[in-house]
C-alpha positions in Angstrom: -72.1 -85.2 -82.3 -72.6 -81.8 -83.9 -75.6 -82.4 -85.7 -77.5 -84.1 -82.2 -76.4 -80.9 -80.4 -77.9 -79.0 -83.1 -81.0 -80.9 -82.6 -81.1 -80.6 -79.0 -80.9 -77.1 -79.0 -83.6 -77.0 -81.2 -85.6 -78.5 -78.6 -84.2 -76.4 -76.1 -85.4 -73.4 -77.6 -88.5 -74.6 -78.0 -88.9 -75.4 -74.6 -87.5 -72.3 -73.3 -90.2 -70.5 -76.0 -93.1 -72.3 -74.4 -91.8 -71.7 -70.9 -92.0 -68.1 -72.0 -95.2 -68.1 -73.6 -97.0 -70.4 -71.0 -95.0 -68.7 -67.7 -94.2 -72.4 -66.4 -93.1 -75.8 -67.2 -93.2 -78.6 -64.6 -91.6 -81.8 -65.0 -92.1 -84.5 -62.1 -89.8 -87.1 -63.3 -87.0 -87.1 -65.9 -85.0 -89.8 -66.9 -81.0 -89.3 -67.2 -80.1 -86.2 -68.9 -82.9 -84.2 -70.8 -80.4 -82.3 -72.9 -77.1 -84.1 -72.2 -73.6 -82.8 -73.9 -75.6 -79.3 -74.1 -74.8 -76.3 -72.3 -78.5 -75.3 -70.3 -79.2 -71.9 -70.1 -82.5 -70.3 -69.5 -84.0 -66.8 -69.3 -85.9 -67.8 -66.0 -85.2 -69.8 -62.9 -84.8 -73.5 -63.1 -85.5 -75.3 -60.2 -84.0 -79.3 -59.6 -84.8 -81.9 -57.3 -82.6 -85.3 -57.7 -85.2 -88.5 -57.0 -83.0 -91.4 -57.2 -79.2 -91.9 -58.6 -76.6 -90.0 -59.0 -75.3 -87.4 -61.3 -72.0 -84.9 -62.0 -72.6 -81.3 -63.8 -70.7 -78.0 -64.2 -72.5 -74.7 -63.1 -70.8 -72.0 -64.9 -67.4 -73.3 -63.9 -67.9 -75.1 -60.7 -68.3 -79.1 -60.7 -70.6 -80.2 -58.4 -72.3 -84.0 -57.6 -75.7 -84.5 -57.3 -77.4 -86.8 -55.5 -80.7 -88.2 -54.1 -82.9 -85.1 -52.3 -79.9 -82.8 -53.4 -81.9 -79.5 -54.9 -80.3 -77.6 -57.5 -81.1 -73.5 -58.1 -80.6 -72.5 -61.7 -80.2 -68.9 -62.1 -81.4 -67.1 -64.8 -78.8 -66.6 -67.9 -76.6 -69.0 -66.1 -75.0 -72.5 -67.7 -75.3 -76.0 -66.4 -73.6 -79.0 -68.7 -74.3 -82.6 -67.6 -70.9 -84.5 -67.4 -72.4 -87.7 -66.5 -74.9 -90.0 -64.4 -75.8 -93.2 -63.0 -78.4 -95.4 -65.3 -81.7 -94.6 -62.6 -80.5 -91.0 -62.2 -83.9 -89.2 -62.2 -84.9 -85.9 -61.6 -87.9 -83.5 -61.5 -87.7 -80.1 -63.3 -89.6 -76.8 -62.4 -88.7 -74.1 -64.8 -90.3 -70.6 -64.4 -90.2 -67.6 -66.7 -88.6 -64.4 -66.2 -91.7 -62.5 -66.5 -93.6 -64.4 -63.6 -89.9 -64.5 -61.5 -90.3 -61.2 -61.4 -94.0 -61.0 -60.5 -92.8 -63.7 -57.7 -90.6 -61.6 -56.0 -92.8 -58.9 -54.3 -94.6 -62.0 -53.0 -91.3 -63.3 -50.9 -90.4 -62.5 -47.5 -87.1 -62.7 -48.5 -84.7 -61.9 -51.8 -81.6 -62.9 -51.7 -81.1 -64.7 -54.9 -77.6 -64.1 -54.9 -76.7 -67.3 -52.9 -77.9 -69.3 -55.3 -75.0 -68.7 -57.6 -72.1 -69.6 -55.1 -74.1 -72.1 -53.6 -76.8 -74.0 -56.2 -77.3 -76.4 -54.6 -78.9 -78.1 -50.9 -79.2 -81.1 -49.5 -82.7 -82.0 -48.2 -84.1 -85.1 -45.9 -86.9 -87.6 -46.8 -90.0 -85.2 -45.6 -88.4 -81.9 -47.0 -88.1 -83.9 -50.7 -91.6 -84.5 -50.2 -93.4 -81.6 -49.3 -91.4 -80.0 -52.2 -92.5 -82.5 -54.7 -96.4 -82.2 -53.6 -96.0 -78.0 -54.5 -94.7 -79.4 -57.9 -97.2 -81.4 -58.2 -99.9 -78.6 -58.0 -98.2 -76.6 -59.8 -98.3 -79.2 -62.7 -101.8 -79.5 -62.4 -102.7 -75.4 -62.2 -100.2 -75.1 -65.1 -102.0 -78.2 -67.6 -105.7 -76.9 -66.5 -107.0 -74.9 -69.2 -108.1 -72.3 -67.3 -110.5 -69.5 -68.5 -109.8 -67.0 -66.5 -105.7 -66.5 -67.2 -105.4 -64.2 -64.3 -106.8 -66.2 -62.0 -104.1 -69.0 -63.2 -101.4 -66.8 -62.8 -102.1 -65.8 -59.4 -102.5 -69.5 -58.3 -99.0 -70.1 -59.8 -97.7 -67.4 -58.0 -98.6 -68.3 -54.6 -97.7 -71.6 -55.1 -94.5 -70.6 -55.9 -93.9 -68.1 -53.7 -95.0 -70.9 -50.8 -92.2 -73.4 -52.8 -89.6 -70.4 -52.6 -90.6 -69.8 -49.0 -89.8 -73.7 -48.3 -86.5 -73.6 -49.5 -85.6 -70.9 -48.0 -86.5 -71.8 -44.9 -84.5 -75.5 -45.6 -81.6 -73.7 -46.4 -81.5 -71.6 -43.6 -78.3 -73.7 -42.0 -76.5 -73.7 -45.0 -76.7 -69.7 -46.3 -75.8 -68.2 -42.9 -72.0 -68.9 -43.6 -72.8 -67.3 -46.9 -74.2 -64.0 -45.3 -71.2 -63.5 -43.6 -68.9 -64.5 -46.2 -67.8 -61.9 -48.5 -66.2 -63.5 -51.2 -69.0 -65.5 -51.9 -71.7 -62.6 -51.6 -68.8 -61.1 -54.2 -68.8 -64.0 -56.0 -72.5 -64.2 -56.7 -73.2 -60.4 -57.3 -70.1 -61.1 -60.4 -72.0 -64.2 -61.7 -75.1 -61.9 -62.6 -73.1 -58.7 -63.6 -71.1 -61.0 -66.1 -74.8 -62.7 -67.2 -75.9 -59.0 -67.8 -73.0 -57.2 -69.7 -71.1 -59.6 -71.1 -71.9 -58.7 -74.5 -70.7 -55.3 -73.4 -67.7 -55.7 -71.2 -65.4 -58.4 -71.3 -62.9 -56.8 -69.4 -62.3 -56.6 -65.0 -62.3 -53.3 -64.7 -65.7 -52.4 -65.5 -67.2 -55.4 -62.8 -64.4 -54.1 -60.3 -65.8 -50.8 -60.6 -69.6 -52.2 -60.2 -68.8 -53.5 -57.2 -66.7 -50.8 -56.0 -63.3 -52.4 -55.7 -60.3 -51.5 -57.5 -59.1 -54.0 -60.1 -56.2 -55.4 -58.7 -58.1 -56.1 -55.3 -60.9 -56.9 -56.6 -59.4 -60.0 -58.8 -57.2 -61.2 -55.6 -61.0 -61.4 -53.7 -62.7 -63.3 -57.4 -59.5 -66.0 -56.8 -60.5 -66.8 -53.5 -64.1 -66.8 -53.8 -63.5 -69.2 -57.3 -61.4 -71.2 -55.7 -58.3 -70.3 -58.0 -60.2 -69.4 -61.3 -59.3 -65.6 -62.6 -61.9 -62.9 -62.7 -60.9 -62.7 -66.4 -61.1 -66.5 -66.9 -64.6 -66.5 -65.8 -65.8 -63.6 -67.8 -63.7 -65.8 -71.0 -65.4 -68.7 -70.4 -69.0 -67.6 -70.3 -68.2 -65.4 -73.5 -67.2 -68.2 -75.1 -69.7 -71.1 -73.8 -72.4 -68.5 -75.3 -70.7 -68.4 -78.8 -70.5 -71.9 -78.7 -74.3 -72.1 -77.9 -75.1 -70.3 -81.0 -72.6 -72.1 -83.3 -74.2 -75.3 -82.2 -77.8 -73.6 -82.4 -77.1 -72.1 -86.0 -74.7 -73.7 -87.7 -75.1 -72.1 -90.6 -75.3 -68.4 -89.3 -71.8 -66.9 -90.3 -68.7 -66.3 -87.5 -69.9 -62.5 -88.9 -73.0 -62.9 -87.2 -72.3 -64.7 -84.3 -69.7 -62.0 -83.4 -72.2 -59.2 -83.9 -74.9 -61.0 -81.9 -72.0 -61.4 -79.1 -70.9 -57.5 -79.2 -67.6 -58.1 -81.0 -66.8 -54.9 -83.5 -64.9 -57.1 -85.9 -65.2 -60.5 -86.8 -61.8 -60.7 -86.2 -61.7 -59.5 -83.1 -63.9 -62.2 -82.0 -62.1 -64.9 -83.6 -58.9 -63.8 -82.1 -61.1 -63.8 -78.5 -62.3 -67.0 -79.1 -58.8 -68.6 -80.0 -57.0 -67.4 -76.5 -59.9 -68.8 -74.8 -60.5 -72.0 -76.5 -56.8 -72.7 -78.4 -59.0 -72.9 -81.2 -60.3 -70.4 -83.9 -64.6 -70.7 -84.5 -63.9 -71.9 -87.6 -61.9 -74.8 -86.1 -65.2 -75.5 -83.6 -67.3 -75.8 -86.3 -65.7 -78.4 -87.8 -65.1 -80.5 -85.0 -67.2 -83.9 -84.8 -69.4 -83.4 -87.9 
């Protein structure tokens, strides 16, 4: 199992490298999982439509089922892991770099990202599904033509994709208005991307609680809530850890030394010791599971 997760990283990363280098990737029709038993992350915004079928994944650490015309937001730096799927689950994948999200987002009318993480996903009829799928569609086509003039490419992407944006949020309009008057979940959502940023940095609740401009104490009682009974420090643990696990899987033959300095550990043994009250196990242990 080890070594086919080492190989679907590997073709993860190059994905994600292209996606980079090319500003897009459009897929209109996937079959099952594309990277199954991996744990997805990706610098830009990943954008999922379900065609037919049915499907269970975790997002970070919330379980949620997909199913057909369910849309699914991937945030940047976030994790998805497929759990498992019917035999025709399909899907059709839009994944956009950082560098054009962020030229995207003077082009919106509106910005609020943030729902995106306590709520990935929406449910869509028939003609919605469809008039989605067509703005995938050209933007398949704008991002295979081999255009000359590059700038001219880019700024057909971006209005396409400001349009798509536009779409959903207008679709979803029913949906996020408990979420702009909830605020746990607004809480929940701003956390997500503070842990996504600092993590290598701060793996404790004190420096988010501060962010965010509660005290620790109250601020971890709101997290429980908004999580649905998982800790503010649970969180924080398990994305920590799902990372170093990426990498082991990645690199399996890049030392624990390494993978604790490319984390922000000080000491390799300070990561181990992490690792072990998160996990149960030590990275060592990981490592030689399944080969």
């Amino acid at each position: 199992m080890r070594f086919r997760l080492m190989r679907t990283y590997t073709e993860l990363n190059t994905l994600i490298q292209n996606i980079e280098q090319n500003g897009i990737d459009v897929n209109n029709e996937i079959h099952g999982f594309a990277f199954p038993n991996a744990h997805l992350s990706f610098p830009g915004l990943a954008i999922q439509l379900c065609l037919s079928g049915t499907a269970r994944i975790v997002y970070d650490m919330q379980e949620i089922t997909i199913e057909r015309n369910n849309l699914m937001i991937m945030m940047p730096g976030h994790f998805m892991r497929a759990v498992a799927c019917s035999d025709d689950f399909t899907y059709a994948r839009t994944v956009v770099s950082s560098a054009l999200l962020n030229d995207i987002k003077p082009h919106l009318f509106s910005h609020d990202f943030d729902k995106f993480n306590s709520a990935p996903t929406c449910q869509l009829t028939d003609d919605q599904a469809d008039r989605l799928m067509a703005i995938c569609k050209l933007l398949s086509a704008i991002a295979m033509h081999n255009a000359t003039d590059l700038q001219l490419r880019r700024q057909m992407l971006l209005t396409q994709l400001a349009l798509g944006y536009e779409f959903v949020n207008y679709y979803r309009k029913e949906q996020d208005r408990p979420w702009r008057e909830n605020r746990t979940a607004a809480l929940y959502a701003h956390f997500c991307d503070l842990v996504v940023a600092h993590y290598r940095e701060h793996r404790d609740v004190q420096f988010y609680a501060t962010r965010l401009g509660y005290t620790p104490r109250y601020f971890s009682k709101l997290f429980l809530k908004a999580s649905n009974g998982i800790s503010a420090l649970d969180y924080i643990g398990q994305h920590v850890c799902t990372q170093a696990k990426r990498i082991m899987d990645t690199y399996p033959h890049q030392t624990i030394k390494a993978t604790a300095l490319e984390l922000g550990f000080p000491t390799t043994a300070n990561f181990c010791r992490y690792f072990k009250r998160v996990t149960g196990i030590y990275p060592q242990e990981y490592r030689k599971q399944d080969y």
